[in-house]
C-alpha positions, 0 to 999 in steps of 0.5 A, spaced: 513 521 487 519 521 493 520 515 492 521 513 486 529 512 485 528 508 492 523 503 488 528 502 483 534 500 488 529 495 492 526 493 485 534 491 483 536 488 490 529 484 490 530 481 483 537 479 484 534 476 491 528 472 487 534 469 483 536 465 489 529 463 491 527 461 484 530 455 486 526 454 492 519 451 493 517 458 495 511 461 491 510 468 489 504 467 493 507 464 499 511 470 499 506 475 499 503 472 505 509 472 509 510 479 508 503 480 510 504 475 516 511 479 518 507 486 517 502 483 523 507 482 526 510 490 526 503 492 527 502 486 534 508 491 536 506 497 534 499 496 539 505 494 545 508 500 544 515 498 541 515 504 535 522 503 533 522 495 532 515 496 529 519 501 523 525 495 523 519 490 521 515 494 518 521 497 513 523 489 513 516 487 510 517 492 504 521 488 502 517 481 501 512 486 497 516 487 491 520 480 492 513 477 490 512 480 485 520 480 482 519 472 483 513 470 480 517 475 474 523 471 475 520 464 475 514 465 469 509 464 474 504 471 473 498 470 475 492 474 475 490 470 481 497 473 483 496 479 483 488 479 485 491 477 492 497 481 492 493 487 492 487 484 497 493 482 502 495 490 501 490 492 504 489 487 510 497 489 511 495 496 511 489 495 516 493 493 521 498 497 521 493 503 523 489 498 528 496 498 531 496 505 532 490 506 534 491 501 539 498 504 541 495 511 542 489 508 545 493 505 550 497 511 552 491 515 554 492 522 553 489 528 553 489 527 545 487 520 545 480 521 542 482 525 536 489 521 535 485 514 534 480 519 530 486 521 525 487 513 524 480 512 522 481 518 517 488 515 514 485 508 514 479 510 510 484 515 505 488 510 505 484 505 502 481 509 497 487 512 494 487 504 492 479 503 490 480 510 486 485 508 481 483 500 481 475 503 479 478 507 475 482 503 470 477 498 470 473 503 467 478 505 462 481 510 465 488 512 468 489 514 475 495 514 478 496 521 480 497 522 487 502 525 493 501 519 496 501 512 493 503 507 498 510 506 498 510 514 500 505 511 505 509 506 508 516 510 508 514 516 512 510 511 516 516 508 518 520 514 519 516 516 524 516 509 528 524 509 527 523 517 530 521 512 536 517 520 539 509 520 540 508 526 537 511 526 532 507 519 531 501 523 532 503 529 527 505 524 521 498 520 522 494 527 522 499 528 514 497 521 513 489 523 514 490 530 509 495 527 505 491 520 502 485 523 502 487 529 497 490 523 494 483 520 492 481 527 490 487 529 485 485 521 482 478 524 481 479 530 479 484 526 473 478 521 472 473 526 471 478 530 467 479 524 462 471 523 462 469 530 460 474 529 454 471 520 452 479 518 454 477 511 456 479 504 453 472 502 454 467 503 449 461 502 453 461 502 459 454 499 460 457 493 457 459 487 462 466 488 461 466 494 463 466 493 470 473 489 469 480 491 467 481 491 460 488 488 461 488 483 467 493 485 472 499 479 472 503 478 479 509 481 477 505 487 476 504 494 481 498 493 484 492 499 486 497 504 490 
């Protein structure tokens, strides 16, 4: 993945950022929700037209997406509900982020108009799934987590493309988004299927009752669904 070493900086400057706000009453989980708050907010101006801020926001609201995580390590409070709730938020964060650009597009009332708002629908649903893919399949037992674009891939180029400020070029990302995330769950399905045909599953039986949660559970510190 791009943008790999680019984690790793945020992750460093977020853990040096949660050392501070450990001694705040702020929570992992009201960090979590302020960036889901602050990226609304990106999307709000998004569907008014205003690109570039939209990407300032939006960049900005990354940030509080790895500083949950980073404080919950930092304070000892990783929690599976923590982690539960980050990965739902996600997906409410990146919903409105496509509802702004449905709404941006289907305000400029241009000749494309139907297939740009048409390209969103088609990003949102890849999107969605690249995380339903890997979720589903570490449940099951399996590994998933191969894939083009994960979500941080996602939101960068996203961001990108708001800061570009140029409709076009807003359109053509949208439309990389639409192929991109939806080659993504194929790949994701492709490795599960791979690992089935050969019995690499961490689950014995998957009739049991446990088999439809994940062996170990997810704490708050730990990367949710991509």
């Amino acid at each position: 993945m791009f943008t790999t070493r680019f984690q790793a900086w945020v992750r460093g400057v977020a853990q040096s950022l949660a050392r501070g706000l450990a001694k705040s009453p702020l929570s992992p989980n009201q960090v979590t929700v302020m960036g889901m708050l602050i990226t609304f907010s990106a999307a709000l101006l998004l569907g008014l037209g205003y690109l570039r801020a939209a990407g300032l926001v939006l960049a900005f609201s990354g940030l509080f997406d790895i500083l949950d995580g980073a404080l919950a390590r930092v304070t000892q409070k990783m929690r599976p509900f923590g982690a539960f709730l980050d990965s739902t938020i996600d997906r409410y964060s990146e919903a409105a982020v496509y509802l702004g650009l449905s709404a941006y597009f289907l305000d400029r009332r241009d000749a494309l108009m139907r297939p740009e708002v048409l390209i969103c629908i088609l990003a949102l649903v890849g999107s969605l799934l690249v995380s339903y893919a890997r979720a589903r399949a570490e449940a099951l037992g399996f590994t998933s987590s191969v894939g083009l674009f994960a979500r941080p891939e996602r939101v960068v180029v996203i961001v990108i493309a708001l800061l570009i400020g140029n409709p076009w070029v807003l359109a053509a990302v949208v439309a990389l988004l639409a192929l991109m995330t939806n080659l993504t769950v194929l790949q994701r399905m492709a490795a599960v299927w791979g690992q089935a045909r050969l019995g690499r599953t961490s689950v014995p039986h998957l009739g049991s009752p446990s088999a439809g949660s994940s062996a170990t559970p997810k704490s708050a510190g730990d990367t949710p669904p991509l």
